[in-house]
C-alpha positions in Angstrom: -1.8 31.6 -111.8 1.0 33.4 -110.7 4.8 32.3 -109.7 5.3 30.1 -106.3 8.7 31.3 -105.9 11.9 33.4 -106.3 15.4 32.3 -107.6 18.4 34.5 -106.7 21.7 33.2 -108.9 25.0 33.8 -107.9 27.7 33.0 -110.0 31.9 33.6 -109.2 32.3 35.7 -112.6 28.7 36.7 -113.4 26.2 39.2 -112.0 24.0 37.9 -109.5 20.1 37.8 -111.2 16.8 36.8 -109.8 13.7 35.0 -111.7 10.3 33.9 -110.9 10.0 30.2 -110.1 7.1 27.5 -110.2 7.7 23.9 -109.6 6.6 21.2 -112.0 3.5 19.4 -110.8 4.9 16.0 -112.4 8.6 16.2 -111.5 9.2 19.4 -109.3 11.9 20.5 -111.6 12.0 24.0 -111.1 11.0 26.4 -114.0 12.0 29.8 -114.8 9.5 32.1 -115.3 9.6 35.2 -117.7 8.6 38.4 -115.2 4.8 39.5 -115.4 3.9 36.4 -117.7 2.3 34.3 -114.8 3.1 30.5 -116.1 2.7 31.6 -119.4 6.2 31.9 -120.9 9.2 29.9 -119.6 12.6 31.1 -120.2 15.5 28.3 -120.7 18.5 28.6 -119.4 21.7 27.3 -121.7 25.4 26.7 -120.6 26.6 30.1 -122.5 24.6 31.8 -120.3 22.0 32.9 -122.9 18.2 32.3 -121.9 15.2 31.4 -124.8 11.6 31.8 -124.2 9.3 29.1 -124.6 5.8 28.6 -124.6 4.2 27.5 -120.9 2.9 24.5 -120.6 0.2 23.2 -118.5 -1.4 19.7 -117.6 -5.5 20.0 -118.1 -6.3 16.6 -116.2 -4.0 17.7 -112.4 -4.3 21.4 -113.1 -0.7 22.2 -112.9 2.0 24.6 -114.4 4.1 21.3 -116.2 7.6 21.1 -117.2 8.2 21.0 -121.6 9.7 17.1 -121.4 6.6 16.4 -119.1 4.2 18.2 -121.0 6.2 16.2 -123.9 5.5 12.7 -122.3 1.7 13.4 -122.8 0.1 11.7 -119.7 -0.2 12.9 -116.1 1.2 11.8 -113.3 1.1 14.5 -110.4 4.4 14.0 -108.4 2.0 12.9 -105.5 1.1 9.8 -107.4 4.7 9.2 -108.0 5.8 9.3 -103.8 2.5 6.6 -103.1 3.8 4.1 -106.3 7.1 4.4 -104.6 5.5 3.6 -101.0 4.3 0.8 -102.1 7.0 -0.4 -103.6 
């Protein structure tokens, strides 16, 4: 799988930089992705302006790059699910 979008960041006392993006498929936070690593490795970003890598993560039941506190949670529910509950409601 490969990214689904671009990120440009443009801060007042910072170099602008640019990442790979890829929505998550439970909460459509966005996730940073590490260049030429597909889904694979997801870099964190940290108020210092350091960034860690992490592991991908990836939900086996919807098929779909997941964010680490949704991947965390341990069930799936695609963000499509979500919008019909709130329908409903």
């Amino acid at each position: 799988m490969r990214h689904q979008g671009y990120a440009t960041i443009v801060q007042p006392d910072a170099p602008a930089f640019e990442r790979d993006t890829c929505n998550c498929g439970h909460c459509q936070k966005v996730i940073f992705l590490k260049p030429g690593s597909g889904v694979t490795v997801y870099l964190i970003p940290h108020r210092d302006g350091r960034w860690t890598e992490e592991s991908g993560a990836f939900c086996r039941v919807c098929m779909r790059p997941v964010c680490l506190p949704c991947h965390d949670i341990g069930r799936c529910t695609p963000f499509e699910v979500q919008l019909e509950y709130a329908e409903k409601r």
